[in-house]
N, C-alpha and C positions, 0 to 999 in steps of 0.2 A: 504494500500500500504506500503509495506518495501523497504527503502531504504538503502545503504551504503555511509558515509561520512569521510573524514578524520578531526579528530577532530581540527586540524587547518585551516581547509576552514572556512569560513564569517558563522554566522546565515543569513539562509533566513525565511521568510516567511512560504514558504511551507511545510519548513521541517517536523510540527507534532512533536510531542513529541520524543525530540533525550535523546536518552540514551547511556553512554559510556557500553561497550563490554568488553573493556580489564581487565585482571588482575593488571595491574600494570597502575598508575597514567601517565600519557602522559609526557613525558619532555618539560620542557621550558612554560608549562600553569601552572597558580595560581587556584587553587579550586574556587576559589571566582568572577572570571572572565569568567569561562566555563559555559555557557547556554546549563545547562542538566535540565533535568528531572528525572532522574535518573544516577546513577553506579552501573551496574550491575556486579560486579569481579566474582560469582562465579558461571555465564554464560561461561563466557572465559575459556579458553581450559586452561585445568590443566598446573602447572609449570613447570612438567617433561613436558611433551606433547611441551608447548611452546617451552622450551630450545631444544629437541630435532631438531623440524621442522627448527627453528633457519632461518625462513622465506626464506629459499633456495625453489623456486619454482621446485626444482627437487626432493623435497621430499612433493610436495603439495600433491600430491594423498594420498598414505600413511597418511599425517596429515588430509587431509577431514575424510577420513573413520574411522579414530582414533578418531578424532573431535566429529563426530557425534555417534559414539558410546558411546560418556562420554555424549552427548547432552541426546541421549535416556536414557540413565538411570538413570538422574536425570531431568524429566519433571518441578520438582515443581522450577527450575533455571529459566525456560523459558516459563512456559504457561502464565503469568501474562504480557507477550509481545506477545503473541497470540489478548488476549482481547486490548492490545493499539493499534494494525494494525487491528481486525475489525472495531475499532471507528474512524479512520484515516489514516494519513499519520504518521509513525513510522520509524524515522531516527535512524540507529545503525552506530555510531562512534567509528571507532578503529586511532589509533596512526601509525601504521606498516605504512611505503613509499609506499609500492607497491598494491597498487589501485584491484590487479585483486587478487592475492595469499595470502588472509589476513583469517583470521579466522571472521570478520564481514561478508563476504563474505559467506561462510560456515554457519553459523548459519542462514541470511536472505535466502538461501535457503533452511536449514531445515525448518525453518517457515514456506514461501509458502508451502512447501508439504506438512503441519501440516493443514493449513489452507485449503487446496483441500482435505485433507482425512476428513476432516473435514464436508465440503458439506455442503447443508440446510437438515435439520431436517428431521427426519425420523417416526415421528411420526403420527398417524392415524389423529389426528386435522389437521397436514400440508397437508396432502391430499386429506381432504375438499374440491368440488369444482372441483379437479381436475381429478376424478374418475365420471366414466358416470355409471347408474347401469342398 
């Protein structure tokens, strides 16, 4: 399961292994005080990219598709949070206010669909059993 958090809500429990998203360190938190798992910076949308979007939800679409086009061409940013959200609950924390038009946002749903193209296994041993002759 993928979640999204803002990196100054509470640790819970259920979170899973959270890992910060952003490029740039969160204002107003000490490194030493933030219950991560990881920083992933060069996940997060490029600095041109960032400054452009400049978090105006009237240029969200435009930054999704820009977003996920820098996601796809650099897989080896992102598969190693593929393998933490099969083995769990995998929280992505970003800094940005706004809850719905963040770039956390955007990448947890690149994942799910990573995760669904992904499917169970396609190989002759998986179909063992399940094949009548």
């Amino acid at each position: 399961m993928i979640q999204c958090k803002r990196v100054y809500e509470a640790v819970e429990a259920g979170d899973g292994q959270r890992v910060l998203v952003d490029r740039l360190w969160p204002r107003g938190c000490r490194k030493d005080a933030l219950a991560l798992s990881a920083w992933l910076r060069e996940v997060a949308p490029s600095a041109e990219l960032r400054k452009t979007f400049c978090h105006e939800p009237a240029r969200f679409a435009e930054f999704r598709l820009l977003y996920r086009g820098e996601l796809a061409a650099h897989p080896e940013h992102w598969q190693g949070l593929l393998a933490a959200a099969e083995q769990g609950t995998l929280t992505l924390l970003f800094a940005a206010r706004d809850e719905q038009f963040n770039n956390a946002r955007v990448l947890a749903e690149f994942l799910e669909e990573e995760l669904e193209r992904r499917g169970p296994a396609s190989s002759p041993v998986c179909y063992q059993g399940l094949v009548q002759p």
